[in-house]
N, C-alpha and C positions, 0 to 999 in steps of 0.2 A: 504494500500500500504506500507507492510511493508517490505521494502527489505530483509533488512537481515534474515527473515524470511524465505520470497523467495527463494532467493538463497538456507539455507538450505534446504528447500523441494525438491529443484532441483537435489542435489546432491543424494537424499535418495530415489527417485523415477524416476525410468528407465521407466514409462508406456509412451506409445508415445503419442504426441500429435496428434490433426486431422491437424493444421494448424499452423507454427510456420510464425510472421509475420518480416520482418524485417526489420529495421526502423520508429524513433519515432516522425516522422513528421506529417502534416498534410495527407497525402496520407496513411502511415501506421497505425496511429492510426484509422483515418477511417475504414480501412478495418478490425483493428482486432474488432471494436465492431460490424462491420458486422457480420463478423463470427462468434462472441461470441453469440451473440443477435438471429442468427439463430439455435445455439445449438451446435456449435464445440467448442470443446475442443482447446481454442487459447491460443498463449504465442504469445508477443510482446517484440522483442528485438530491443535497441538503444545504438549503439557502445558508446553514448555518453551521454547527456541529452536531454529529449524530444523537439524537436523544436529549439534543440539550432543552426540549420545550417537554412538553405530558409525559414522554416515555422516561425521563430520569426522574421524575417525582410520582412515581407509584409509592402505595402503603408497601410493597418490596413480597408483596405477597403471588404465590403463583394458587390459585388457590377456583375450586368448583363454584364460591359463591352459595355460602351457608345462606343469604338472606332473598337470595331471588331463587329459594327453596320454597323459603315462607310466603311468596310471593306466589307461588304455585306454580312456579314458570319449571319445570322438571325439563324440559327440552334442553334449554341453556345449561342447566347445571349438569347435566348429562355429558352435554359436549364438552364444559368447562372443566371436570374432573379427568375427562378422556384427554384432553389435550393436556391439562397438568401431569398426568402420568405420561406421559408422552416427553415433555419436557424433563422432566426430571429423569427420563434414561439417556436424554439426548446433550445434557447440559450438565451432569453429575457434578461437576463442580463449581457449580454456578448455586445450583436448588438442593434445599436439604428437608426433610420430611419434620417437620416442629409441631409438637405436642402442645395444643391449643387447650384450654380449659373456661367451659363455660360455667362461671360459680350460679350456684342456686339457689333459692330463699323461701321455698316449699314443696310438699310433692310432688304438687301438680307443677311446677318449673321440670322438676326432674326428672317426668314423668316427657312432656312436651317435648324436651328438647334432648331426652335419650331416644324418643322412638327417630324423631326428625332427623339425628345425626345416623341413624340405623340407615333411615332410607336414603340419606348422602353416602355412605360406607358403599350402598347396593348400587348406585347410579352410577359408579366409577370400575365397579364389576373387579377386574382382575387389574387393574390400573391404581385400585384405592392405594391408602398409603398406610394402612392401619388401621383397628377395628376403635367405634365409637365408645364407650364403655360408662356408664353412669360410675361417680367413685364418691367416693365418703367426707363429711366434714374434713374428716384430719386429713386423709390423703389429698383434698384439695388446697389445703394449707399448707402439705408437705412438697408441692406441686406450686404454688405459689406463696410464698415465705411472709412476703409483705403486704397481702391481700387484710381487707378487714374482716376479724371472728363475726363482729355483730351481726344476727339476725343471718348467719350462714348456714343452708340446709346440707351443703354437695356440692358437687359438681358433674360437670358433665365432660368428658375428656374425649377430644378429636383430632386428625391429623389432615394437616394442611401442608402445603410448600412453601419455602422464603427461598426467595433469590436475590439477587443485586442487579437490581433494573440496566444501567447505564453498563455496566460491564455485560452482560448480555446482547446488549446492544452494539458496543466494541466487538465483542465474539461474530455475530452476525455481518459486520463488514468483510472483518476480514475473509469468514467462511465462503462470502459473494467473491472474494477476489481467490481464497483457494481453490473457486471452480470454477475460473475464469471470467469471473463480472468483474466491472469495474465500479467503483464508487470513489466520490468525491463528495466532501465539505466545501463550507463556504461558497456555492455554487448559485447563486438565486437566481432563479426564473424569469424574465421581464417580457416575454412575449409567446406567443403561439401562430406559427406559420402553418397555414392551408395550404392544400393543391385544389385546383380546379373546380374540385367536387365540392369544394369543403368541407374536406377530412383534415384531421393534422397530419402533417409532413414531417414538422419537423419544432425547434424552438430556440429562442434568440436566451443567453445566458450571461451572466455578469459574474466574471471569476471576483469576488469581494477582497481576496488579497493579495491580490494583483493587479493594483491601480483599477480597479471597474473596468477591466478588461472586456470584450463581448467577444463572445464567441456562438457561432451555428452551427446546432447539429440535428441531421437528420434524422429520422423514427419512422418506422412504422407504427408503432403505435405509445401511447402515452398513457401511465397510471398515477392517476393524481389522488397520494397518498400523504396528504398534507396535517392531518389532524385537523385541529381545529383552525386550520389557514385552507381549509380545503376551500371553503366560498371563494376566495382570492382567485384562483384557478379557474373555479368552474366561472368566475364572473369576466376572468382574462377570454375564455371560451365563449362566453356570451354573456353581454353584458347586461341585460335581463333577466339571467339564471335567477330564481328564486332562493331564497337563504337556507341554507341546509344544517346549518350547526347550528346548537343551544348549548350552548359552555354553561358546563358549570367546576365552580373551584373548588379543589379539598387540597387541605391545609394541615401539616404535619408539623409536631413537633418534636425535639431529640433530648431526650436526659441521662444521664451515666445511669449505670446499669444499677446503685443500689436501689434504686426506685423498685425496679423488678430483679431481684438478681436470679441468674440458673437459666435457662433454658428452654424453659416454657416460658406460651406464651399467654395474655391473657384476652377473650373476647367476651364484650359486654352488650348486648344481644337489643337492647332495646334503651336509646339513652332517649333524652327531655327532643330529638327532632326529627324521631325515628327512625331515627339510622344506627348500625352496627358501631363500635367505636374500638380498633387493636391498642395492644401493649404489646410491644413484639421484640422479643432480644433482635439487635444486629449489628455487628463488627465490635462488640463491646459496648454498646450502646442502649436505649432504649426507643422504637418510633411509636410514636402516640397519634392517634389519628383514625378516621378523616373527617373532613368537613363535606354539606354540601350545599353550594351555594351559589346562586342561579346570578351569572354575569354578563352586560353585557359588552364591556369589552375586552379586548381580544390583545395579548402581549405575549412577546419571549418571557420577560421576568415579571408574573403577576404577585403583590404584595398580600401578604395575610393579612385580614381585617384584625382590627382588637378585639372583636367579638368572637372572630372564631378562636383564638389562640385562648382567648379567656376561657369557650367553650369549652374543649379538647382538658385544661388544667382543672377546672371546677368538676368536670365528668372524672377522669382520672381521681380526684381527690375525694368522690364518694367513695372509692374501690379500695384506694390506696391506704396502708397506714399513713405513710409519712407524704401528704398533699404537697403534688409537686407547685414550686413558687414560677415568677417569670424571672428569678432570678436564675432557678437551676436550669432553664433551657439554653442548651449546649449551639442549638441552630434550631431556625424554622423556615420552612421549604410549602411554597403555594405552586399549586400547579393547576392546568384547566382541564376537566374531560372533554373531549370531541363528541358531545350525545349525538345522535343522528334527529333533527328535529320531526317534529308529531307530523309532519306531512312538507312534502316539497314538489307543491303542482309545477306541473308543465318538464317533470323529468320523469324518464321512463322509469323507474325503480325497483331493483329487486330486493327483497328483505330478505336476507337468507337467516335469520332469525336477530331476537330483540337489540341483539348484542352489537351488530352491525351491519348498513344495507350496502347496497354496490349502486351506483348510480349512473346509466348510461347515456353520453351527450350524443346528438344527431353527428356531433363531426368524429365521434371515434374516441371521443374522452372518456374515461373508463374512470370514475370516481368512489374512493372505500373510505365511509365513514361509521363512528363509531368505534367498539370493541375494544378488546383489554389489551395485557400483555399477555394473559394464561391464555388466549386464544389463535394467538397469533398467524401462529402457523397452520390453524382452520382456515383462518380469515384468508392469508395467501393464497390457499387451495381453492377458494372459492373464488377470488378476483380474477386467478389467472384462464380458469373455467370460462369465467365468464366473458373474457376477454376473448379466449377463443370462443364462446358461440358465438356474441355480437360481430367477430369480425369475419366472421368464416373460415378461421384455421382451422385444420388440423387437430385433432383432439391428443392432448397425452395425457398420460397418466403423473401424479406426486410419486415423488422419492424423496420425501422430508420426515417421512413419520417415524421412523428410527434411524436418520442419520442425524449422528453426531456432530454440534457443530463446534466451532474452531478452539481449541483447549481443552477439550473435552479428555479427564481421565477418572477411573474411578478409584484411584489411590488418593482421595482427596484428605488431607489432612485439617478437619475444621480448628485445628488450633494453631495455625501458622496463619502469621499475619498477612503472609501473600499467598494465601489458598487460592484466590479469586482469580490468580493468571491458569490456575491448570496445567497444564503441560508447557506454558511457556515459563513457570517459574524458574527449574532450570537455566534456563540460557538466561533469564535476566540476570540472578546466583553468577553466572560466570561472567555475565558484562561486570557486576561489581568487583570478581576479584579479580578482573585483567590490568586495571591501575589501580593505583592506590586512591583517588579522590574520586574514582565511580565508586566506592564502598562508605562516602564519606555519609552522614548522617545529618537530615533536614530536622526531622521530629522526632524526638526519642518517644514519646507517648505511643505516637502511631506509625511507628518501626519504618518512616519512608526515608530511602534512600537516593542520592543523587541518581544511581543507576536505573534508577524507574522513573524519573525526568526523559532520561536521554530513550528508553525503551520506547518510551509515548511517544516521542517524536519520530523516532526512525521506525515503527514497526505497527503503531496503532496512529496514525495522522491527528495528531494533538498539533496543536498550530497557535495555542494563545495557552497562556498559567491558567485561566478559567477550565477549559478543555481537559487539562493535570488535574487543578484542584478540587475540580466538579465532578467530574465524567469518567476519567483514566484511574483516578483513584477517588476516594470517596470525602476529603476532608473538609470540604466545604459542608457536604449535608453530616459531617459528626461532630466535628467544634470547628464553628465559623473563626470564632476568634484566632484559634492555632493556624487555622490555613490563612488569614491575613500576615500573621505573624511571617510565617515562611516565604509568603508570594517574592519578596526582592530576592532573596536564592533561586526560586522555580524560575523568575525573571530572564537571570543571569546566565543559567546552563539552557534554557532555551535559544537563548539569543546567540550563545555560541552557536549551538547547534544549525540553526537558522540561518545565520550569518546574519544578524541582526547587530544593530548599534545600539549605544545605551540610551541615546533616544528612546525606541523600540521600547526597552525593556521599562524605564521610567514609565511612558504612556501605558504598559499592560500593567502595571502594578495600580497605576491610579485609576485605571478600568475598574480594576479588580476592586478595590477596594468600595466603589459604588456600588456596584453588585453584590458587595459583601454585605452592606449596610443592611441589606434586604433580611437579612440571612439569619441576623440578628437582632435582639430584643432586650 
């Protein structure tokens, strides 16, 4: 993945692609290795960095969706566990199987949500991840250490997945270029070029760090996998397209792990806005969350309201012994969902269920909104289907559903602070001890090394300290503070790397540090 490489091949060759995808999220990266995987010719383009908008602020869960059970929606939660078992043989070191505990405050709670969790165990058939099990005052105490005794009947014990959204999403690029796709960041979109018919041909693009370079390239066909920027698209397409997204925001917060200490984790099944509410271990950490919260505009970095952050800390602190303060929050992370809105006249629409529709433009725009990250690689399966009916190709078959994608080992050691590379730990280990100042040490808390600065650049297309401190590793969403701290270091060896001036590196630290502000409380 080497960009600048990229790019130049791009400008030196006008041959069209079969599939240009766009957007570098969970929804687009899916699809381009779908496509790639089946044998087209795909390029993935991300105005920005991969994952940097909805797909790096999930609740970090890969998970069936206990509450659009209760919803009676059994089809999604069907496909939702299928696909999570799906993931988690394909991504082993990414998703780990976490012992969820829902505490309870009568029989009839115990009663409700041991049968419920029975019929989520059965919906996932031979994919599930472990059996539901009702369990006892003490053993749910001995299960969560710092949960409140008062008025505690049980609990109810179930198994879900946790992954690391933005590293998954890393894994997926690379995966598209180990089977010959290509992808690129920082790439935005600014036009849509017809031929005669008026189909798309092809689309006018602006390399963003490269002086707003423009470059054309040709397509047979185009999937606009933009999230919650997908109206953009469809409106560049036709500028009367009717509005297809309804954002909404949830809003996570982070605390050190004695809040919840151990391994379990905790779900609170019914708070003050009817929605689910996690306590979930992760990296050493605790995410508390989510919010849901009907927006109407539309950004890279949406800001947590005081209401919700209050939320999330007052719900937490019915549960909790010791009620987390706004002081103990470590970071807090707002992100948007792409819902697919309750109807979007004047487009052809297929609903391939609740979770996400496909939208078909007259000129060959091929549109996926909606849907998770535990579904993803459904979602692809279905896009690229559909892309062959509406255009008249060819029918093939997926080869995603038990292939492994890029890092993938099952020697995964969850107590090593660089589990999250997989297979590439390794060779980072050796970039550290080939000199002496690749071994040198940014954060001693959170074990990062010079030598995974210079990996992210050369090997996973990190391109700005945001990219490192967000996305490549995780320290922005675990203590914002620490990752401001370090940013002038991350600055430095990128800028080598880069061939960058200290110009350069000044401007991305006082980036960063705006960005940072967000993060914080």
């Amino acid at each position: 993945m080497k960009r600048e490489v990229i790019v130049a091949a791009l400008r030196k060759n006008p041959e069209p692609w079969d599939i240009v995808v766009v957007g570098g999220g969970a929804t687009g990266l899916g699809a381009a290795l779908e496509a790639v995987t089946r044998g087209y010719r795909t390029l993935l383009l991300e105005q920005t960095d991969f994952a940097k908008s909805t797909s790096s602020k999930s609740t970090k869960l890969v998970h069936g969706g206990v509450r659009y059970l209760a919803q009676g929606d059994v089809s999604l939660v069907r496909e939702a566990s299928v696909e999570r078992g799906r993931l988690a043989h394909n991504a082993p070191h990414l998703v780990r199987n976490l012992s969820f505990v829902i505490p309870t405050f009568s029989i009839w709670e115990n009663l409700k949500y041991t049968i419920g969790l029975k019929m989520y165990d059965w919906l996932a058939g031979r994919l599930s991840l472990g059996r539901s099990v009702h369990i006892s005052k003490a053993a749910t105490l001995e299960k969560l250490s710092t949960l409140k005794k008062e008025r505690l009947a049980g609990g109810v014990l179930y198994h879900d997945g946790q992954f690391d959204d933005s590293r998954l999403a890393v894994n997926l690029a690379q995966s598209i270029s180990d089977n010959g796709g290509t992808v690129l960041n920082y790439m935005q979109v600014t036009g849509l070029r017809k031929d005669e018919f008026g189909n798309i041909s092809g689309l006018t693009v602006r390399d963003t760090l490269n002086g707003g370079e423009e470059l054309y390239i040709n397509t047979r066909a185009v999937i606009n996998a933009t999230g919650v920027f997908a109206d953009g698209l469809l409106e560049m397409d036709n500028p009367g397209a009717p509005r297809s997204i309804a954002a909404s925001q949830g809003v996570h917060v982070v605390l050190d792990s004695r809040f919840l200490p151990g391994h379990n984790a905790l779900m609170i099944p019914a708070t003050s806005d009817g929605r689910v509410l996690f306590v979930v271990p992760w990296h050493d950490k605790v995410v508390v969350g989510t919010t849901d919260t009907p927006v109407n505009h539309i950004s890279l970095e949406p800001r947590a309201l005081e209401e919700e952050i209050n939320f999330i800390l007052t719900t937490a602190g019915q549960y909790l012994v010791h009620a987390p303060q706004r002081s103990d929050v470590r970071s807090v992370w707002a992100g948007l969902r792409p819902l697919a809105a309750a109807k979007a006249e004047g487009h052809k629409t297929k609903e391939i269920s609740r979770s996400h529709k496909i939208i078909v433009a007259a000129s060959g725009l091929i549109t996926i909104i909606g849907g998770k990250w535990t579904t993803y690689r459904r979602m692809a399966e279905d896009v690229i289907h559909q892309l062959e009916v509406s255009l008249r190709w060819k029918q093939t078959e997926s080869v995603t559903h038990e292939m492994p994608v890029h890092g993938a080992t099952t020697a995964t050691n969850w107590d090593d602070p660089w589990y999250f590379y997989g297979a590439d730990a390794a060779a980072i280990r050796e970039l550290a001890a080939s000199q002496p100042d690749m071994n040198e040490t940014l954060s001693e808390p959170y074990h990062i090394k010079k030598a995974q600065v210079v990996w992210a650049v050369r090997e996973e297309m990190a391109r700005n300290i945001d990219d490192f401190l967000a996305r490549r590793i995780r320290l922005l969403f675990l203590d914002a503070r620490e990752a401001l701290r370090i940013a002038p270091a991350v600055a430095a060896i990128m800028a080598t790397e880069l061939n960058k001036d200290n110009h350069w590196a000044a401007a991305q630290v006082k980036a960063f540090e705006q960005e940072a502000e967000t993060y914080i409380i």
